[in-house]
N, CA, C and O atoms as CSV, one atom per row, in Angstrom:
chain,resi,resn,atom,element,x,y,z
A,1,UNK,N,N,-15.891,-16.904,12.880
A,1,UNK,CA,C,-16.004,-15.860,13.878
A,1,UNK,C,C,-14.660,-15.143,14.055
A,1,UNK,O,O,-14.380,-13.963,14.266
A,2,UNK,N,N,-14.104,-15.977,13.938
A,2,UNK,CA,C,-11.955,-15.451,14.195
A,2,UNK,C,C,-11.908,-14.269,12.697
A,2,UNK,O,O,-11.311,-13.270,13.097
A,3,UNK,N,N,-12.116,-14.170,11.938
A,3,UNK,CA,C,-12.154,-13.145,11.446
A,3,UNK,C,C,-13.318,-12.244,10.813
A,3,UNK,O,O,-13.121,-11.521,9.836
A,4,UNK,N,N,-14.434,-12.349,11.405
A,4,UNK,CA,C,-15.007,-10.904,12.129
A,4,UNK,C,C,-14.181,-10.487,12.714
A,4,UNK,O,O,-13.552,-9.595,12.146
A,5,UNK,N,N,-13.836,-10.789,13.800
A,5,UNK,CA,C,-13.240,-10.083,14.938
A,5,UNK,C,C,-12.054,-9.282,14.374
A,5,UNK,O,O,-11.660,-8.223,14.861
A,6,UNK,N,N,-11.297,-10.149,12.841
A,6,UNK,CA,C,-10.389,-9.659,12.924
A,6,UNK,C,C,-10.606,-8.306,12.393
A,6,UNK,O,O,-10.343,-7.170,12.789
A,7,UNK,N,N,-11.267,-8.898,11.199
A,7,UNK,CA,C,-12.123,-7.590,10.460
A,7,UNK,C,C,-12.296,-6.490,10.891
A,7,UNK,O,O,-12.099,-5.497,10.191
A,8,UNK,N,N,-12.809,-6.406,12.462
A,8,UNK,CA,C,-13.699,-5.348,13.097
A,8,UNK,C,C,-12.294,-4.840,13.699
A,8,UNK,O,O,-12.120,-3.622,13.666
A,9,UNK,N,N,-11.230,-5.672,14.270
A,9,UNK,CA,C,-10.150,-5.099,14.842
A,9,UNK,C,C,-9.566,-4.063,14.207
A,9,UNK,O,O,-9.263,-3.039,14.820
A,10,UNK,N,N,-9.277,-4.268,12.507
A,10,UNK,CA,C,-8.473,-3.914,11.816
A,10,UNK,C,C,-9.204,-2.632,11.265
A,10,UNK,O,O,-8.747,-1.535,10.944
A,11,UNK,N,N,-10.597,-3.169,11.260
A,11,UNK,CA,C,-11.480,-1.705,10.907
A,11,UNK,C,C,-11.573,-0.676,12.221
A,11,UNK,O,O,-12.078,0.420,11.980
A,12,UNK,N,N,-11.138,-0.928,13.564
A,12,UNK,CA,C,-11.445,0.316,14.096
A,12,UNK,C,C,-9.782,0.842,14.123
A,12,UNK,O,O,-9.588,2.054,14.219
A,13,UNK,N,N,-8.506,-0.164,14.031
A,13,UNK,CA,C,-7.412,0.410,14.019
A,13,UNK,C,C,-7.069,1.496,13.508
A,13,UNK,O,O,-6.508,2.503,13.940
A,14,UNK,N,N,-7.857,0.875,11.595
A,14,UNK,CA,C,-7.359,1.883,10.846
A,14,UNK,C,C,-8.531,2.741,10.526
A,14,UNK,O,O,-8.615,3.066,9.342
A,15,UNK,N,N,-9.570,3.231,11.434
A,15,UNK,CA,C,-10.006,4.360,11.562
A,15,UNK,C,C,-9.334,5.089,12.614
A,15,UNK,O,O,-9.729,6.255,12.628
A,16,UNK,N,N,-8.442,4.835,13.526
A,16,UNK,CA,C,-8.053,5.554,14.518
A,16,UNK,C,C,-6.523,5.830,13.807
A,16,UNK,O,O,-5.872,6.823,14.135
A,17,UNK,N,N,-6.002,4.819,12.769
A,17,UNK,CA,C,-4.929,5.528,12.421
A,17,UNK,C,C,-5.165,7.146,11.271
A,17,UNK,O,O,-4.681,8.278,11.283
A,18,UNK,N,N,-6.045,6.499,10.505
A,18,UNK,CA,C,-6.793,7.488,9.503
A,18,UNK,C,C,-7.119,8.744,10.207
A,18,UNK,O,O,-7.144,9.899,9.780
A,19,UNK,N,N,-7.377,8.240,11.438
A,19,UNK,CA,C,-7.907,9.859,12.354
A,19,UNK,C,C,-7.090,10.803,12.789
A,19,UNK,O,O,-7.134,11.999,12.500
A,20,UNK,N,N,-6.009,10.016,13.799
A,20,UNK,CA,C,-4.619,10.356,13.985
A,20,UNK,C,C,-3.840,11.315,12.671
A,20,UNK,O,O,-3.201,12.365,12.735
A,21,UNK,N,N,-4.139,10.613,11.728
A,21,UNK,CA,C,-3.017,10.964,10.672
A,21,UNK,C,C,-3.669,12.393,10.106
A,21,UNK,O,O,-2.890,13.273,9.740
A,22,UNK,N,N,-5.262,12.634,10.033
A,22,UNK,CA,C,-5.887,13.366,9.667
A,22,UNK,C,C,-5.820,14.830,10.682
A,22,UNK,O,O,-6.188,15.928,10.265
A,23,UNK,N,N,-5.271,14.585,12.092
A,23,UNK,CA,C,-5.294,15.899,12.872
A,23,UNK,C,C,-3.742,16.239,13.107
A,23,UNK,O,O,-3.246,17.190,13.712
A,24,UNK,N,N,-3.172,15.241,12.485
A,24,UNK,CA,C,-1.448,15.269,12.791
A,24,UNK,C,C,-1.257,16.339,11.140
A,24,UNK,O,O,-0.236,17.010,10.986
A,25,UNK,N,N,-1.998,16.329,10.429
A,25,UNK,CA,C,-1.267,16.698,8.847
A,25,UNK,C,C,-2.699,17.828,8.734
A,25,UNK,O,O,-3.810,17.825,9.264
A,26,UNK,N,N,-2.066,18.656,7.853
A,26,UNK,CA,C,-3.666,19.656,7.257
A,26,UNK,C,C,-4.103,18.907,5.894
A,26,UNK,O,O,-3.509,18.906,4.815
A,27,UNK,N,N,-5.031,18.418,6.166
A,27,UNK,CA,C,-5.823,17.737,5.168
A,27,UNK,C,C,-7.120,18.475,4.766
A,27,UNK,O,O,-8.175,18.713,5.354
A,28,UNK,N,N,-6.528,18.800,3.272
A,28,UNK,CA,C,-7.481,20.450,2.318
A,28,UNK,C,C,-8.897,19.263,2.271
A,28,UNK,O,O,-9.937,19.922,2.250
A,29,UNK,N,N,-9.203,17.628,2.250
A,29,UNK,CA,C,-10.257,16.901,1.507
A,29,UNK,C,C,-10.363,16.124,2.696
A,29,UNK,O,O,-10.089,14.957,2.418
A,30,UNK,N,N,-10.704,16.300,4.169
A,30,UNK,CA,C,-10.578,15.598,5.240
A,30,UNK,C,C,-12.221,14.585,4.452
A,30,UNK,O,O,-12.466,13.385,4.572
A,31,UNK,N,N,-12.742,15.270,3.975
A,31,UNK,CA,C,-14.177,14.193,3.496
A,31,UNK,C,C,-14.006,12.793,3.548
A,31,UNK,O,O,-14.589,11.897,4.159
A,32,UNK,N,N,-12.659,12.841,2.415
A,32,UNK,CA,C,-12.014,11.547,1.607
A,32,UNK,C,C,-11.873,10.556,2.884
A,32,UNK,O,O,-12.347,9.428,2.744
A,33,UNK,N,N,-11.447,10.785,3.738
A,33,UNK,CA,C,-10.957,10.027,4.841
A,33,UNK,C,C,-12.258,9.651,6.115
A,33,UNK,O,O,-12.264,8.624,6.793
A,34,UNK,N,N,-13.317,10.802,6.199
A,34,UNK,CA,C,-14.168,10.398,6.518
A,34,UNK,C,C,-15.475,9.562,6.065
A,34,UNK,O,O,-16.148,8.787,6.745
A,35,UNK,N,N,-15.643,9.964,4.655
A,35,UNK,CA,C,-16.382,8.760,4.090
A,35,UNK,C,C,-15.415,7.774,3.351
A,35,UNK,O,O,-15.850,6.792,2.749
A,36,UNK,N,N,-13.970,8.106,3.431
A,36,UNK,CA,C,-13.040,6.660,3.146
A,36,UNK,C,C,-13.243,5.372,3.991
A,36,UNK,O,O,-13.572,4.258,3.584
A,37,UNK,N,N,-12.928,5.841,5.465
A,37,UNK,CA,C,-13.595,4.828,6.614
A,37,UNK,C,C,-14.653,4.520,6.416
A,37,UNK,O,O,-14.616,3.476,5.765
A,38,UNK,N,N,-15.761,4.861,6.622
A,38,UNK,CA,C,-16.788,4.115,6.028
A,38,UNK,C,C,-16.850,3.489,5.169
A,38,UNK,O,O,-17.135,2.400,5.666
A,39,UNK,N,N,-16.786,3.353,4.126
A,39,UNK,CA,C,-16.564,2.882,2.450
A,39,UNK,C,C,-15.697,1.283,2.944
A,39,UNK,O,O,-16.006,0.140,2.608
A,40,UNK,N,N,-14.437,1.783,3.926
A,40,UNK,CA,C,-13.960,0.656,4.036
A,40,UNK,C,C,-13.974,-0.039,5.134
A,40,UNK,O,O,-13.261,-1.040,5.204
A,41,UNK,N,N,-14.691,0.300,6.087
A,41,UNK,CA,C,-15.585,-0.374,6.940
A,41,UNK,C,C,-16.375,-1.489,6.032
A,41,UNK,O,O,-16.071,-2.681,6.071
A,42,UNK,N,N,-17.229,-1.060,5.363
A,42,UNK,CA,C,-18.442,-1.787,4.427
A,42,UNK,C,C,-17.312,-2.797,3.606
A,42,UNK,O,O,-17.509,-3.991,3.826
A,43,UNK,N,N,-16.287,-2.523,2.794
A,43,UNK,CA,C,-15.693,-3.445,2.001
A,43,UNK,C,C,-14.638,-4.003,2.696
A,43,UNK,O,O,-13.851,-4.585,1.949
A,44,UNK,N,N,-14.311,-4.031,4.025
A,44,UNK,CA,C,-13.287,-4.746,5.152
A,44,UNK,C,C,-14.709,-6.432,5.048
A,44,UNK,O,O,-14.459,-7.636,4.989
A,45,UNK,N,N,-16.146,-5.661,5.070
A,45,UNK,CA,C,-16.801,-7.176,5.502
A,45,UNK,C,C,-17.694,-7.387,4.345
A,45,UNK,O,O,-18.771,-7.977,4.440
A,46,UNK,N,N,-17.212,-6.879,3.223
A,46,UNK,CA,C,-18.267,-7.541,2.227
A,46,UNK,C,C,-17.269,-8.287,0.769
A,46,UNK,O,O,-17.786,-9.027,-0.069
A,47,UNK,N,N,-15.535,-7.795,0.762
A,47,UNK,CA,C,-15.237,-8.095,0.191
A,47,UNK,C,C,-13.869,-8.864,0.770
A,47,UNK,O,O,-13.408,-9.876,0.243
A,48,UNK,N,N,-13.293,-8.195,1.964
A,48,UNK,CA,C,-12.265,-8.866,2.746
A,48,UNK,C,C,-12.817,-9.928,3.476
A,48,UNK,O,O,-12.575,-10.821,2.663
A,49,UNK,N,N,-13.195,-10.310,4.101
A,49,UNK,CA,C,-13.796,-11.654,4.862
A,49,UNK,C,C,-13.382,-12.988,3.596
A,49,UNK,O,O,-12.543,-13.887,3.648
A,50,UNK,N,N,-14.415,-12.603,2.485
A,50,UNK,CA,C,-14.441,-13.947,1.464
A,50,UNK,C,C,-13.018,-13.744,1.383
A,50,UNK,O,O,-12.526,-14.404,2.298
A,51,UNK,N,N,-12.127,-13.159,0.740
A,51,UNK,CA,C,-10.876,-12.856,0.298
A,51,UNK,C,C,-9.970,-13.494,1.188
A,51,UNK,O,O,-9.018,-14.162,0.784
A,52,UNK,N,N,-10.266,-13.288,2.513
A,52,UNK,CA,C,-9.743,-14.037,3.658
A,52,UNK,C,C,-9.648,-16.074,3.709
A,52,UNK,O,O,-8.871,-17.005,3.922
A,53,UNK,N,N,-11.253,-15.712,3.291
A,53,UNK,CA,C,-11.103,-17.462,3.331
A,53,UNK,C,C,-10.824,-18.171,2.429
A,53,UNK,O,O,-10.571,-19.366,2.580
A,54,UNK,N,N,-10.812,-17.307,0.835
A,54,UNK,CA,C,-10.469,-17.729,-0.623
A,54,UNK,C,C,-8.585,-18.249,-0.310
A,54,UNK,O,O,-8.085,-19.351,-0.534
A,55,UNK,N,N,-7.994,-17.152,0.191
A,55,UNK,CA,C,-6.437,-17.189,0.096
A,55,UNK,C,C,-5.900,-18.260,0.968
A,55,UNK,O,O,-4.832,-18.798,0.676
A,56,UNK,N,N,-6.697,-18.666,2.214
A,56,UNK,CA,C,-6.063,-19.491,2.695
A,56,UNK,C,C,-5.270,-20.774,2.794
A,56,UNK,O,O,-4.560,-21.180,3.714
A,57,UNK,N,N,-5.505,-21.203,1.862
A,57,UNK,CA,C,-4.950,-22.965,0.977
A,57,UNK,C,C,-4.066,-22.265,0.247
A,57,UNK,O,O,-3.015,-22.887,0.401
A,58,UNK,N,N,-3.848,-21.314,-0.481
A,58,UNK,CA,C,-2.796,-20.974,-1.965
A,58,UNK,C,C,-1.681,-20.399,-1.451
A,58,UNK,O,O,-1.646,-19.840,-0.355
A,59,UNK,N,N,-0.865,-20.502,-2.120
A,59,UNK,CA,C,0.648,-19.659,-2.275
A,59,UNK,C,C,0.924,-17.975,-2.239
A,59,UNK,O,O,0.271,-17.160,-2.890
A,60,UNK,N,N,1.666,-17.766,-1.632
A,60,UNK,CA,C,1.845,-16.360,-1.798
A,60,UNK,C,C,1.459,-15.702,-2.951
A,60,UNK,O,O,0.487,-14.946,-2.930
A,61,UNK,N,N,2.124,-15.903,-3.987
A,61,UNK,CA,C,2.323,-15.474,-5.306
A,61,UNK,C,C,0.653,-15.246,-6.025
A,61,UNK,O,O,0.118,-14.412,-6.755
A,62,UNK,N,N,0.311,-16.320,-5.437
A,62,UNK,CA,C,-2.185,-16.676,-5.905
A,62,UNK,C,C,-1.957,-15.478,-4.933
A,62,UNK,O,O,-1.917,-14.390,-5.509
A,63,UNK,N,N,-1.795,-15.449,-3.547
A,63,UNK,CA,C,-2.447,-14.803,-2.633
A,63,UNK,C,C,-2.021,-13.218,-2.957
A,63,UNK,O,O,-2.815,-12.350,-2.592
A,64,UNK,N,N,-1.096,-12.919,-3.464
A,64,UNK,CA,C,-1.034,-11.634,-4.418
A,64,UNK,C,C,-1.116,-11.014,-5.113
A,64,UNK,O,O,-0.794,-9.836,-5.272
A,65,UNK,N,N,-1.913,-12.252,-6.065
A,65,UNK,CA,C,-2.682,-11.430,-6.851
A,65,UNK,C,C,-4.069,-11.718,-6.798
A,65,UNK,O,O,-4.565,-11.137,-7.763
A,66,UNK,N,N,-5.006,-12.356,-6.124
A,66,UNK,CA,C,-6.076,-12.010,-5.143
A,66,UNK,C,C,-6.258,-10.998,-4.178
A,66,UNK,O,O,-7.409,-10.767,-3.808
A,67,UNK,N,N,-5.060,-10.182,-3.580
A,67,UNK,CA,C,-5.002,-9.130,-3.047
A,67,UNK,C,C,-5.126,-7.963,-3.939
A,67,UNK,O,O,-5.965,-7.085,-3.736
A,68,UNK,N,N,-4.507,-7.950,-4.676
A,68,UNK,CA,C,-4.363,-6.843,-6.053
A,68,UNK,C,C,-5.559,-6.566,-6.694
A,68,UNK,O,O,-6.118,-5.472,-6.782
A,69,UNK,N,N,-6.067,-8.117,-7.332
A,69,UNK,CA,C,-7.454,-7.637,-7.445
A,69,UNK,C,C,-9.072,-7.425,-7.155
A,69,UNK,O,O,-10.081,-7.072,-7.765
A,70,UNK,N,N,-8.549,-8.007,-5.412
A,70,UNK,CA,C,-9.741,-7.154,-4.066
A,70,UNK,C,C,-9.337,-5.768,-4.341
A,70,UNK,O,O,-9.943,-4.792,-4.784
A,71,UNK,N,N,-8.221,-5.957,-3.976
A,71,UNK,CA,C,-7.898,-4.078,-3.723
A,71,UNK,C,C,-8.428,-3.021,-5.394
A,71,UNK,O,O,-8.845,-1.864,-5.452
A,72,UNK,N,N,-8.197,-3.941,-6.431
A,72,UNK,CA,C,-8.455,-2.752,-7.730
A,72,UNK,C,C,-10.394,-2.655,-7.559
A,72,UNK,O,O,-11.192,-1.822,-7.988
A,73,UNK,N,N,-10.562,-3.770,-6.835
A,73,UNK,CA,C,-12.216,-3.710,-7.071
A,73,UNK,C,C,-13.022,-2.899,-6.524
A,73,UNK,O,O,-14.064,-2.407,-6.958
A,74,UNK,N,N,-12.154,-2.696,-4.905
A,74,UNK,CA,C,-12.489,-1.724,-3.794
A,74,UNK,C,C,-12.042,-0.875,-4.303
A,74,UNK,O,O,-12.996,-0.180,-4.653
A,75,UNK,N,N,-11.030,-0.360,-4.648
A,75,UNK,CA,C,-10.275,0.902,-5.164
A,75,UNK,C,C,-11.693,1.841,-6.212
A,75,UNK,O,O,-12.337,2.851,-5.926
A,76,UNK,N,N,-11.732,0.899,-7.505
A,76,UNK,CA,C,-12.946,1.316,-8.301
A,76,UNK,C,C,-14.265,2.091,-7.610
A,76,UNK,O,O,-14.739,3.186,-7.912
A,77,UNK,N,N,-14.828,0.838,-6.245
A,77,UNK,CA,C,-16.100,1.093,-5.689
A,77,UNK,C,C,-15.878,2.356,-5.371
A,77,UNK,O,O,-16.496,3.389,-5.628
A,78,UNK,N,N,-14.652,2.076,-4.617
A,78,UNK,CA,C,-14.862,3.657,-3.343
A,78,UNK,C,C,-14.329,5.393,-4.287
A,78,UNK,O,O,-14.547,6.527,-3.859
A,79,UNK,N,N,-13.796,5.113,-5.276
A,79,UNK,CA,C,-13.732,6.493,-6.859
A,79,UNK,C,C,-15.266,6.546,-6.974
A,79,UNK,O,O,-15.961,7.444,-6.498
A,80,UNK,N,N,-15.830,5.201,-7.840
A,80,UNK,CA,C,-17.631,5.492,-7.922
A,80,UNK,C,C,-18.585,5.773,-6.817
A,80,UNK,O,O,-19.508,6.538,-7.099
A,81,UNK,N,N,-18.541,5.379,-5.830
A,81,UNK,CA,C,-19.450,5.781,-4.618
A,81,UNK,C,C,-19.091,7.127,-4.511
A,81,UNK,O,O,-19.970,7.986,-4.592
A,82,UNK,N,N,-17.907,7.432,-4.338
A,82,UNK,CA,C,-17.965,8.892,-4.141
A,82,UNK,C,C,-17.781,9.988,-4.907
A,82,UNK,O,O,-17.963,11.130,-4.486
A,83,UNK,N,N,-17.446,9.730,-5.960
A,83,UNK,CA,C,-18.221,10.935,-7.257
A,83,UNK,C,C,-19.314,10.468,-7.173
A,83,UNK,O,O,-20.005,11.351,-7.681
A,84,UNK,N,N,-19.883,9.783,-6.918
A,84,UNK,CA,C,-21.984,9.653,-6.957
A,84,UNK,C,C,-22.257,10.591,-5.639
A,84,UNK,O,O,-23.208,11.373,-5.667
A,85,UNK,N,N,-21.635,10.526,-4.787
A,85,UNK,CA,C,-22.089,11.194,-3.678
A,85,UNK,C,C,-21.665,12.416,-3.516
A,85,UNK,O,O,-22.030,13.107,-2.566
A,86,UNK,N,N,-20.739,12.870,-4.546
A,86,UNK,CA,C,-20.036,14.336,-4.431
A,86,UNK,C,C,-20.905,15.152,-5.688
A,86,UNK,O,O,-20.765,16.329,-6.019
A,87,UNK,N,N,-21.688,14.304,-6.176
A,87,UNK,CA,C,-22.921,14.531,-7.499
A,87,UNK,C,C,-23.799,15.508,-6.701
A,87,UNK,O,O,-24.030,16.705,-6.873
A,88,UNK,N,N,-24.171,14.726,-5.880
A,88,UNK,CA,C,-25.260,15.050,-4.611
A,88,UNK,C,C,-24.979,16.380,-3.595
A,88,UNK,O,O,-25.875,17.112,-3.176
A,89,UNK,N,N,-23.218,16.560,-3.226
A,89,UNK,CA,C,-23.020,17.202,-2.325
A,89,UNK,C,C,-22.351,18.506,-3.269
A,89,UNK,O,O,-21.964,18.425,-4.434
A,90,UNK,N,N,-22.348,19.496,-2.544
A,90,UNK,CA,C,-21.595,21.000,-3.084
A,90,UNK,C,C,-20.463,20.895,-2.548
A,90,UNK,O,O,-19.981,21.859,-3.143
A,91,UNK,N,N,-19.675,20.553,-1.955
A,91,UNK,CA,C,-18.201,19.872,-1.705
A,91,UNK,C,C,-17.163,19.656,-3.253
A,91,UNK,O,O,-17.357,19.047,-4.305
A,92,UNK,N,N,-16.177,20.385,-2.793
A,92,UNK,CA,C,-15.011,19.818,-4.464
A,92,UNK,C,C,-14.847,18.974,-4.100
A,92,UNK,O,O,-14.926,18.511,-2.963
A,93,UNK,N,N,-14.423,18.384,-5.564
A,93,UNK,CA,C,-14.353,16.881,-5.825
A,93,UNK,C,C,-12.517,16.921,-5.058
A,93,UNK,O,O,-11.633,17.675,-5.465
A,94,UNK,N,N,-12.386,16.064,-4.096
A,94,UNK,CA,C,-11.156,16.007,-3.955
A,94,UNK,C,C,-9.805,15.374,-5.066
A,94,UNK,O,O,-10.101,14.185,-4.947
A,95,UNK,N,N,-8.745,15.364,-5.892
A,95,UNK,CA,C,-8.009,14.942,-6.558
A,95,UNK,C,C,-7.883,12.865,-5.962
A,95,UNK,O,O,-7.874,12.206,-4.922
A,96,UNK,N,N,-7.799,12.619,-7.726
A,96,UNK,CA,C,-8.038,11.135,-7.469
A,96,UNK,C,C,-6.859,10.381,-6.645
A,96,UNK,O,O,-6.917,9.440,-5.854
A,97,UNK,N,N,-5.612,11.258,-7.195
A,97,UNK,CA,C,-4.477,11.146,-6.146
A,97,UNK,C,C,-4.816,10.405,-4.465
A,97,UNK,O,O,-4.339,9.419,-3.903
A,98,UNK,N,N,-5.701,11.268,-4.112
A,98,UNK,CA,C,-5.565,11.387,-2.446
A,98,UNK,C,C,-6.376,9.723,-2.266
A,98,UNK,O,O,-5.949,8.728,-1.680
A,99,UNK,N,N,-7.679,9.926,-3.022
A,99,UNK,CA,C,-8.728,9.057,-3.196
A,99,UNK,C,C,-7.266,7.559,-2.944
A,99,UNK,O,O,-7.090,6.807,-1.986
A,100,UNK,N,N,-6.495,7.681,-4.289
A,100,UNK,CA,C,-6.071,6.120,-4.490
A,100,UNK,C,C,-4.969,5.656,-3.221
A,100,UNK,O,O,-4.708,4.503,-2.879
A,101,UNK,N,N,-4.341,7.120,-2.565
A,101,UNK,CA,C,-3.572,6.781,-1.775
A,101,UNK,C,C,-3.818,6.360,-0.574
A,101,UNK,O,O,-2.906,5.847,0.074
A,102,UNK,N,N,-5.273,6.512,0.030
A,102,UNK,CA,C,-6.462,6.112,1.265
A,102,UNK,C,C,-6.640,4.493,0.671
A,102,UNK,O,O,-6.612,3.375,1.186
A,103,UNK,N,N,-6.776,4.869,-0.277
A,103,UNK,CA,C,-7.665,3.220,-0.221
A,103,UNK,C,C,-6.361,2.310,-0.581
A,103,UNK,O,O,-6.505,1.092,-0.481
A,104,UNK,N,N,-4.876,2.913,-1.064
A,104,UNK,CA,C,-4.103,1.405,-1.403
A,104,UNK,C,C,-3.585,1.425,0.307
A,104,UNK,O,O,-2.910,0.431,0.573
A,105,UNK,N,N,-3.772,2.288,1.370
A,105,UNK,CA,C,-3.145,1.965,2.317
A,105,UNK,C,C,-3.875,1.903,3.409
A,105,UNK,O,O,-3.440,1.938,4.561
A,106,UNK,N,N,-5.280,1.788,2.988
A,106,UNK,CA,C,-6.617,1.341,3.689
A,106,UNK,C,C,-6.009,-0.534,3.515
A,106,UNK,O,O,-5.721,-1.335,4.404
A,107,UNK,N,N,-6.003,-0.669,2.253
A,107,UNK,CA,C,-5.819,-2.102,1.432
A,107,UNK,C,C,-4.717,-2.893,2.411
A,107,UNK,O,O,-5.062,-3.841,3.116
A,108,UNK,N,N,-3.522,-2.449,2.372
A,108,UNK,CA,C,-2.180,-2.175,2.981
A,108,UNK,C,C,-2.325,-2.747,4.640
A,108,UNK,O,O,-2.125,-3.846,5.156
A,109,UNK,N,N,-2.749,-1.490,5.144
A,109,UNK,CA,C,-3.518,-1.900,6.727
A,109,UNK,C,C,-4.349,-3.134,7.156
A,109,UNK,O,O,-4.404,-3.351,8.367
A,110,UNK,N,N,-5.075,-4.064,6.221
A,110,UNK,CA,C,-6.200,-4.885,6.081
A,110,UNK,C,C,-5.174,-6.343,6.105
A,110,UNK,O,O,-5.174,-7.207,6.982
A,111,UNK,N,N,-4.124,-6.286,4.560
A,111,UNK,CA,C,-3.818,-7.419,4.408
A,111,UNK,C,C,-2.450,-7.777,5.130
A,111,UNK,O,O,-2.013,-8.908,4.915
A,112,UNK,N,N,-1.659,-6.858,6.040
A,112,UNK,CA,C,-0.383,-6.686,6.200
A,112,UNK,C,C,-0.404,-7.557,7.461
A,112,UNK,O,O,0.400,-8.482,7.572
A,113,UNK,N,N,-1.505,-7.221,8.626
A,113,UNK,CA,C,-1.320,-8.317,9.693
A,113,UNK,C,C,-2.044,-9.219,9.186
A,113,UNK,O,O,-1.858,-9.901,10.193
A,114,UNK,N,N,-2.790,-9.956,8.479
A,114,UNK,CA,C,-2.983,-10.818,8.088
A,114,UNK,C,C,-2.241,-12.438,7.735
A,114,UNK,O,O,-2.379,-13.629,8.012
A,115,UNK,N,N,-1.239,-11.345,6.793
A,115,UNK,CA,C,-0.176,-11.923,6.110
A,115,UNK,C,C,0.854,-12.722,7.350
A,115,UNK,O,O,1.104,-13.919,7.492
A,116,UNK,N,N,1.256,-11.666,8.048
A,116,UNK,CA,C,2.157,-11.651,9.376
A,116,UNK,C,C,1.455,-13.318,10.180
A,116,UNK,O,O,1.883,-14.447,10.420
A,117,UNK,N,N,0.066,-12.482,10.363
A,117,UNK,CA,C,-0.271,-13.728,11.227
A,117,UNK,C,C,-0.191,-15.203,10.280
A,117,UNK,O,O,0.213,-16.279,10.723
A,118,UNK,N,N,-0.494,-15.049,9.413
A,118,UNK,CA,C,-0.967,-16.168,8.394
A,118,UNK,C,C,0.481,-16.783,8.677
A,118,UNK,O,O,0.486,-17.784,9.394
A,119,UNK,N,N,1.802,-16.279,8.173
A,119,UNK,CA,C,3.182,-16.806,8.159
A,119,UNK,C,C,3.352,-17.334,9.763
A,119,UNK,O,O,4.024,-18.322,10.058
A,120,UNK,N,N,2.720,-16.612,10.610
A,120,UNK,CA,C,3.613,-17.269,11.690
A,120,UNK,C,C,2.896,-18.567,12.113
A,120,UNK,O,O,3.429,-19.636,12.410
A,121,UNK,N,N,1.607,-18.270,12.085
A,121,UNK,CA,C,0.897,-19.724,12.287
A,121,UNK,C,C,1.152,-20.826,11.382
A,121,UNK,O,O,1.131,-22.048,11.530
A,122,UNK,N,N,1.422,-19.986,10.310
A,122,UNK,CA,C,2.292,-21.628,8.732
A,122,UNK,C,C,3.170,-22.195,9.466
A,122,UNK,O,O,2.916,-23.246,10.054
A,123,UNK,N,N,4.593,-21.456,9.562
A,123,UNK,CA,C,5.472,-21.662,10.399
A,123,UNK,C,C,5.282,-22.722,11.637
A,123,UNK,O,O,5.499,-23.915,11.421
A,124,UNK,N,N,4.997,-22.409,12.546
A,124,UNK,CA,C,4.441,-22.977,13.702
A,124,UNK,C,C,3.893,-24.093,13.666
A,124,UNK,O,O,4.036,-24.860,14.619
A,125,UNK,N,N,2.954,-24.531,12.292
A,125,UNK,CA,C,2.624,-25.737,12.360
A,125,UNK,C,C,3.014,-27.034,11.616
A,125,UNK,O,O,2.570,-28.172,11.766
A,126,UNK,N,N,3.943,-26.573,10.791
A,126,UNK,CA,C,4.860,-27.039,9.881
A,126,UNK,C,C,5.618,-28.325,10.483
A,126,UNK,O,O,6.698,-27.765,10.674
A,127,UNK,N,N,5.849,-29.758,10.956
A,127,UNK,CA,C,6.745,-30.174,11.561
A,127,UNK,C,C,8.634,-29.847,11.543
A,127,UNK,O,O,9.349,-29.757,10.545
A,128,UNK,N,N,8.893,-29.772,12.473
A,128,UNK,CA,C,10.136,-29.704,11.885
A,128,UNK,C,C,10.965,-31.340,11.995
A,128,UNK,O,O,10.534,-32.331,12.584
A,129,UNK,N,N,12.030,-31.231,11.359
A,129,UNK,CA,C,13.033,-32.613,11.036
A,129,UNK,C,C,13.973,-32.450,11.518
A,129,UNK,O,O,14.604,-31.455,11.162
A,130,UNK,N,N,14.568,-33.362,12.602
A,130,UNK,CA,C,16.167,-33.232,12.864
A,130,UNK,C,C,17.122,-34.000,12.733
A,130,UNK,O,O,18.260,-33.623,13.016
């Protein structure tokens, strides 16, 4: 249950940062960012959750490259979902540029307090020796 919650935390954060950032800057492909959130709404709980509970026993070094390749998998989905859906729509295709830079810092946003929390609770429970 502790991470749903976190899941859902981190998914409305970084739709409100995504939103913020989207009326703060002129964004020519605001689409990208509105069906980006979504896209990563759906892969915050279909591919981050497991990813969450896979990393927890391993080492940084496992846990980085289990991050790398959640993130190349989501990265892929959310390029194919949306040229399938820009198939459909009369909308330009926005540049893949923008596409990869949403989703590595969609990715970014997801695993960064994670990490944070993960270290401080290691920390914390670690005995210490004097």
């Amino acid at each position: 249950m502790r991470w749903i919650s976190y899941a859902a935390v981190v998914t409305i954060l970084s739709f409100l940062a995504f939103t913020a950032y989207s009326f703060l800057t002129t964004i020519d492909f605001e689409i990208v960012y509105q069906f980006g959130t979504f896209a990563m709404t759906l892969s915050y709980f279909i591919f981050g959750l497991p990813m969450l509970w896979i990393v927890r026993h391993y080492p940084l070094t496992l846990r980085l490259l289990i991050y790398v390749t959640t993130s190349s998998v989501v990265l892929f989905l959310f390029i194919g979902l949306y040229e399938v859906w820009h198939e459909a729509s009369l909308s330009p295709l926005p540049p893949i540029g923008s596409m990869i830079q949403f989703t590595t810092l969609a990715c970014i946003l997801f695993v960064l307090p994670y990490e944070v929390v993960y270290r401080k609770n290691f920390v914390s429970i670690q005995p210490r020796v004097s």
